[in-house]
C-alpha positions as CSV (number, residue, x, y, z in Angstrom):
1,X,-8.3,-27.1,-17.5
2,X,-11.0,-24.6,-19.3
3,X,-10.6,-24.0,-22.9
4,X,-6.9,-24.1,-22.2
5,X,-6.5,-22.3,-19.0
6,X,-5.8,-24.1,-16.1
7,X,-8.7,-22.7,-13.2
8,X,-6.6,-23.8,-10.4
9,X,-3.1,-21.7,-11.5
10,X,-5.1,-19.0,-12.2
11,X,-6.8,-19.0,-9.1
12,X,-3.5,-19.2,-7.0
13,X,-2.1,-16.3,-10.2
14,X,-4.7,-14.2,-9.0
15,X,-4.2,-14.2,-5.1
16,X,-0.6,-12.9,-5.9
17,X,-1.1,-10.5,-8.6
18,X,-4.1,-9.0,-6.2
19,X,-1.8,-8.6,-2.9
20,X,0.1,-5.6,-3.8
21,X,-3.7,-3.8,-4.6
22,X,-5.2,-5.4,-1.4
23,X,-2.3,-3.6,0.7
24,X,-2.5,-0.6,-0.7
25,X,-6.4,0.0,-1.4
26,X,-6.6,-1.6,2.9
27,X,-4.2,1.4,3.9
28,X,-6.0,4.4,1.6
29,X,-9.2,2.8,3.1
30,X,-8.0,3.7,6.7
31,X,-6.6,7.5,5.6
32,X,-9.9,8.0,3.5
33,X,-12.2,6.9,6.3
34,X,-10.2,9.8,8.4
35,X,-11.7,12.1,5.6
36,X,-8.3,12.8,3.7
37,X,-8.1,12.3,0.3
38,X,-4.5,10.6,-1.2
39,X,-4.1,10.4,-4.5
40,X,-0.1,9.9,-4.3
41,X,-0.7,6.3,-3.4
42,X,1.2,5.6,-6.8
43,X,4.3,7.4,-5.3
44,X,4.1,5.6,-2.3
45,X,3.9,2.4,-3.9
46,X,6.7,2.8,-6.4
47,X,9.3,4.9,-3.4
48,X,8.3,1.3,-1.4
49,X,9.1,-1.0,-4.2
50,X,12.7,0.7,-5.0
51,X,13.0,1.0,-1.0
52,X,12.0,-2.3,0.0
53,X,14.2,-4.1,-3.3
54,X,17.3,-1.9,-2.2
55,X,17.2,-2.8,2.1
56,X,16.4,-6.8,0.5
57,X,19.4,-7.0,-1.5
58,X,21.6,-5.1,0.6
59,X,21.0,-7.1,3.9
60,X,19.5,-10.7,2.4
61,X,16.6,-10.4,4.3
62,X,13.4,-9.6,2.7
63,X,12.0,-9.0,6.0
64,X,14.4,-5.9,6.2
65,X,13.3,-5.2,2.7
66,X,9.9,-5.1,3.7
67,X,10.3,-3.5,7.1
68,X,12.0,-0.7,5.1
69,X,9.6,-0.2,2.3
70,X,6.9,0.4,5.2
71,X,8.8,2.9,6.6
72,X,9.6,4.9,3.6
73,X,5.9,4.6,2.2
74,X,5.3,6.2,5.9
75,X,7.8,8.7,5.4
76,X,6.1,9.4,2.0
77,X,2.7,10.0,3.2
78,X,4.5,12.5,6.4
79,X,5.2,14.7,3.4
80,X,1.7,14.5,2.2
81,X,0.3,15.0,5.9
82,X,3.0,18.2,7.0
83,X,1.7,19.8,3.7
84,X,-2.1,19.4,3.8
85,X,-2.5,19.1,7.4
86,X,0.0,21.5,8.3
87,X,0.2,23.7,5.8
88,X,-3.2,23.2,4.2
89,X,-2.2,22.3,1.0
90,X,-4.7,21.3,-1.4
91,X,-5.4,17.8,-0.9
92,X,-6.1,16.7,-4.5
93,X,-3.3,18.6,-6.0
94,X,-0.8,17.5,-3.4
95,X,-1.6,13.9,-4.1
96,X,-0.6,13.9,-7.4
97,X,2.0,16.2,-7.1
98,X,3.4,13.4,-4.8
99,X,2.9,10.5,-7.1
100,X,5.0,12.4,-9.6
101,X,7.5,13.5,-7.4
102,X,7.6,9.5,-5.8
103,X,8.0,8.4,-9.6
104,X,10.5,10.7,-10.2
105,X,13.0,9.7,-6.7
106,X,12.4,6.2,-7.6
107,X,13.5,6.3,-11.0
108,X,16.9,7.9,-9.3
109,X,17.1,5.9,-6.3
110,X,17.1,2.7,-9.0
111,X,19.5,3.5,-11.4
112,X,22.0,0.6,-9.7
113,X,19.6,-1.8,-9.0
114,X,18.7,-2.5,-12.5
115,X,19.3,-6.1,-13.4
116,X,20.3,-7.0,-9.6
117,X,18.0,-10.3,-8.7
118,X,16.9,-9.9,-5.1
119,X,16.7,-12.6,-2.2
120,X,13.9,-14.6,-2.6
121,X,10.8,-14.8,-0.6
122,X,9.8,-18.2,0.7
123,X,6.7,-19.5,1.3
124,X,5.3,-20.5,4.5
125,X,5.2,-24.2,4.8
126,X,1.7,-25.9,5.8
127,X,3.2,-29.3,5.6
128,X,1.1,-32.0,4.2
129,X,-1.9,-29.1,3.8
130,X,0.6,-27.7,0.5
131,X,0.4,-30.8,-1.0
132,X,-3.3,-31.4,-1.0
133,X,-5.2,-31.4,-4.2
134,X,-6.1,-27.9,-5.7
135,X,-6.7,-26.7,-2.2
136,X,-3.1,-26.8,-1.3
137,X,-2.0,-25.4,-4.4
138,X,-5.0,-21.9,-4.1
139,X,-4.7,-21.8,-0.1
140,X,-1.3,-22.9,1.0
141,X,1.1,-22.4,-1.2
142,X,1.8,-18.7,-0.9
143,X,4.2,-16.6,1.5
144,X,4.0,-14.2,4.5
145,X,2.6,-11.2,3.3
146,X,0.0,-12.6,1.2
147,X,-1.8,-14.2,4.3
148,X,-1.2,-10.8,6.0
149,X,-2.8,-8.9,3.8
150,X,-6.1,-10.8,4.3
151,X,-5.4,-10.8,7.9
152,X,-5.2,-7.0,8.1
153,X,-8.4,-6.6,6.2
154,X,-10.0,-8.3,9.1
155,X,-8.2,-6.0,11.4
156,X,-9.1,-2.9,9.7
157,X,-13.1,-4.1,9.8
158,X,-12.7,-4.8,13.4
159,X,-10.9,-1.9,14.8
160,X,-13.5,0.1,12.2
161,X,-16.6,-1.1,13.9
162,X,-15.6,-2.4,17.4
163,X,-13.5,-0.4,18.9
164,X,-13.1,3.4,20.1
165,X,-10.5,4.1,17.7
166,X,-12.3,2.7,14.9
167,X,-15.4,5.1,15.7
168,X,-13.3,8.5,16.6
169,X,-11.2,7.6,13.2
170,X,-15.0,7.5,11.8
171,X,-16.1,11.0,13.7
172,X,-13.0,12.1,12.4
173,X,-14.0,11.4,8.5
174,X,-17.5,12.1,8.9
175,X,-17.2,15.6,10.7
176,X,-14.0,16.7,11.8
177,X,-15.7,20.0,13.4
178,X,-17.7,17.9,15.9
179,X,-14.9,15.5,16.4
180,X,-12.9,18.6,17.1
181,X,-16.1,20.3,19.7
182,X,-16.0,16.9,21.1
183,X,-11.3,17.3,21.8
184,X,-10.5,14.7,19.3
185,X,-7.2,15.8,18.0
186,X,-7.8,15.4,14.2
187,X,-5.0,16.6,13.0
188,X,-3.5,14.0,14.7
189,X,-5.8,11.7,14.5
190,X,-5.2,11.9,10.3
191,X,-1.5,12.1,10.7
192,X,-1.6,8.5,11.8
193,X,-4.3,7.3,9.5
194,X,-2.1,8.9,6.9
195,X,1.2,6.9,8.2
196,X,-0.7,3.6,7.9
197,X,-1.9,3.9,4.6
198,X,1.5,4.9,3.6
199,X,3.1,1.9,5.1
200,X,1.0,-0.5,3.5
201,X,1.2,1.4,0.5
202,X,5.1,0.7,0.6
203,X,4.5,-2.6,1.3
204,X,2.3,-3.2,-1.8
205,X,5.0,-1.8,-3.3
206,X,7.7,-3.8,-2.2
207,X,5.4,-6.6,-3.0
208,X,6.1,-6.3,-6.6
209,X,9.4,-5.9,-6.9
210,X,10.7,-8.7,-4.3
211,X,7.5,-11.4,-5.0
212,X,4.9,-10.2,-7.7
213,X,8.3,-9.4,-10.2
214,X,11.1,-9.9,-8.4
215,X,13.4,-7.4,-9.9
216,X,13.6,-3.9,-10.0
217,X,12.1,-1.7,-13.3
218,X,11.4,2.0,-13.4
219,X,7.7,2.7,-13.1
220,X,7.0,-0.9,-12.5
221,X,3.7,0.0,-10.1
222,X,2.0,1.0,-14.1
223,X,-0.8,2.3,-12.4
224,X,-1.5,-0.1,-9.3
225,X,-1.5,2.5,-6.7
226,X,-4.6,4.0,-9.0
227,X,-6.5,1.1,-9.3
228,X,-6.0,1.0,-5.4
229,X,-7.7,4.2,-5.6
230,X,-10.7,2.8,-7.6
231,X,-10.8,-0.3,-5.1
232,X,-11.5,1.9,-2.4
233,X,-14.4,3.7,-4.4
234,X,-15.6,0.4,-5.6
235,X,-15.7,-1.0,-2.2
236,X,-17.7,1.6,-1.0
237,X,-15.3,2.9,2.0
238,X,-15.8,-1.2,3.6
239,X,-12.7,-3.7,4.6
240,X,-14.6,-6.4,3.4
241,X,-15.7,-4.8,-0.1
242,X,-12.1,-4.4,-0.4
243,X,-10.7,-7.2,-0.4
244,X,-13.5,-8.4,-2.7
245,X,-12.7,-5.4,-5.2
246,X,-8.5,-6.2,-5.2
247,X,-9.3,-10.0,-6.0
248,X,-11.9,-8.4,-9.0
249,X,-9.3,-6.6,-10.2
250,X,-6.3,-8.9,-9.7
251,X,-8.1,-11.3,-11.1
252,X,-8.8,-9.6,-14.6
253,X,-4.8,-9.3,-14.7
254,X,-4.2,-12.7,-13.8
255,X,-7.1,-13.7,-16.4
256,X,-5.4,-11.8,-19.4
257,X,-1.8,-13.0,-18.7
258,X,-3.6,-16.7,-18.7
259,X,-5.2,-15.8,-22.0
260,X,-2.1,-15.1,-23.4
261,X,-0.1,-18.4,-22.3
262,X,-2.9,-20.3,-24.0
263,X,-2.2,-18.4,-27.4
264,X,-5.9,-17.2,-27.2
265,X,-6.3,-15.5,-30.7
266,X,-6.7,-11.9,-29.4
267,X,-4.0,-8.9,-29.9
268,X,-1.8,-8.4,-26.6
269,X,-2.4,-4.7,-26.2
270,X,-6.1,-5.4,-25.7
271,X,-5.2,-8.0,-23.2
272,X,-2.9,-5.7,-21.3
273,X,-5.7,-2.7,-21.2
274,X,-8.0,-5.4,-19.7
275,X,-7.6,-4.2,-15.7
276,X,-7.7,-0.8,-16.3
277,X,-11.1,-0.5,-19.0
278,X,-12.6,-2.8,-16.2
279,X,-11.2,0.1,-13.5
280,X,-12.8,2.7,-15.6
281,X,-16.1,0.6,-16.3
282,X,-16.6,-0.3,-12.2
283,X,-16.0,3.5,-11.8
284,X,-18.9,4.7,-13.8
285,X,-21.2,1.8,-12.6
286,X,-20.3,2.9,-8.8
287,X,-20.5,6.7,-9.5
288,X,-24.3,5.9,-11.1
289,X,-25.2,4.5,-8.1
290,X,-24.2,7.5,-6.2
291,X,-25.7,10.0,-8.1
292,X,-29.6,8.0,-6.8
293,X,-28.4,7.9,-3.2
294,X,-26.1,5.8,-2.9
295,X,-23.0,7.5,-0.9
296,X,-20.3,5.5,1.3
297,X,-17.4,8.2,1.3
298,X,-16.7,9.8,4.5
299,X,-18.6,13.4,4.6
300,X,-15.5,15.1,5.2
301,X,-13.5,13.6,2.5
302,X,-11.3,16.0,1.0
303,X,-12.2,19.0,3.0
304,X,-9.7,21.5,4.9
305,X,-9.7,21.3,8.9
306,X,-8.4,24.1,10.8
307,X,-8.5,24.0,14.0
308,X,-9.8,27.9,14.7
309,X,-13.0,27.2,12.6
């Protein structure tokens, strides 16, 4: 215990309440890194939570609930992909024309799941490693997807930097006019980037409603998919930053609801702002650095590929 918090629950608090960021911010990572910008990662998340909760408690299995909240956070982002890539959409303006319309279908999709208490998810068991002091309780005491998460971030940095997808997704991103000189299909190329940061996307989503908060509440993502966003930024377009940012940032949360179990004497509402004034803060610190030189983001981020130019 410090000053009435107890370090190791918070520790173990935060690995949870950072996995739904980590999956999402790991997924936009990969689309961004195809230089595509999705800022509908919020209507990914929240179409995965409903989708994920409904396929849980309909079959039992929150595998099938998370198999199915990858799927429709994939089918989500095919949307965003037919319309920008396709139809050349604006990128920007798509994005958050999908988060709303995301927010909007799961509010709809939800309306019976209200108050239904899903299957729950158990934890992996380590044997005697869960019931070692502090170190069982922080490393092995969680379930399935949070040790996937951290897995994947090692797969993304590996299939990034040592192998020939990792560099044409990179060419891609960087200059999608060589990549296409060079016959790289980019269109396709960000089509599947796109489908994997939707996926994991829906399973950050699903994340919260069957483990994080298992129950189903409209708008329950509150602006995860965003600070996803930021994580990405913050990381500076690296897996490994990543995972470091989502912990930041999952951490802050974790801190404040610990703050407010130990009846520290300060007003909930502040408490509650905590994650995002630090998103907003780490945003301004990383766009300073930017402005003298500093640039990580994918050349091409954002910008219109057609294939005749």
């Amino acid at each position: 215990m410090l000053g009435g918090i107890d370090i190791v629950a918070l520790i173990a608090t935060l690995m949870v309440a950072s996995t739904p960021v980590l999956l999402a911010a790991t997924g936009e990572l990969v689309a961004e890194k195809s230089g595509v910008l999705n800022l509908g990662v919020e209507g990914m998340m929240i179409v995965g939570a409903v989708a994920g909760f409904w396929a849980a408690v309909a079959t039992g299995s929150p595998l099938a609930g998370f198999a199915m909240a990858a799927v429709a956070g994939a089918l989500m982002a095919m949307i965003f992909a037919f319309l920008t890539q396709v139809l050349l959409s604006n990128q920007t303006a798509t994005g958050l024309a999908l988060t709303l319309f995301g927010l909007g279908l799961s509010a709809l999709l939800g309306q019976s799941l209200q108050g239904v208490r899903p299957p729950p998810t158990p934890k992996l068991d380590f044997g005697f490693l869960s019931d070692l002091p502090v170190l069982g309780r922080i490393v092995f005491s969680h379930d399935a997807m949070l040790y996937l998460s951290l897995i994947m971030v090692a797969v993304v940095w590996f299939v990034l930097n040592r192998t020939r997808a990792g560099l044409i997704l990179r060419a891609v991103g960087e200059s999608h006019e060589a990549a296409h000189a060079l016959g790289y299909p980019v269109v396709r190329v960000r089509v599947l980037a796109l489908m994997f940061g939707g996926a994991f996307a829906g399973l950050g989503g699903a994340y919260l409603s069957l483990i994080r908060v298992p129950q189903w509440t409209e708008g329950m993502t509150a602006g995860v998919g965003w600070i996803a966003l930021a994580v990405v930024v913050f990381a500076s377009w690296r897996p490994e930053r990543v995972l470091f940012g989502a912990y930041l940032f999952g951490g802050v949360g974790a801190l404040q609801l610990q703050l407010q179990a130990a009846n520290y004497p300060i007003p909930v509402h502040l408490l509650s702002m905590a994650p995002y004034v630090t998103t907003i803060v780490v945003l301004v610190l990383i766009s300073a650095l930017h402005k003298r030189g500093v640039q990580a983001a994918p050349a091409d981020l954002g910008k219109v590929f057609h294939a005749s130019t």
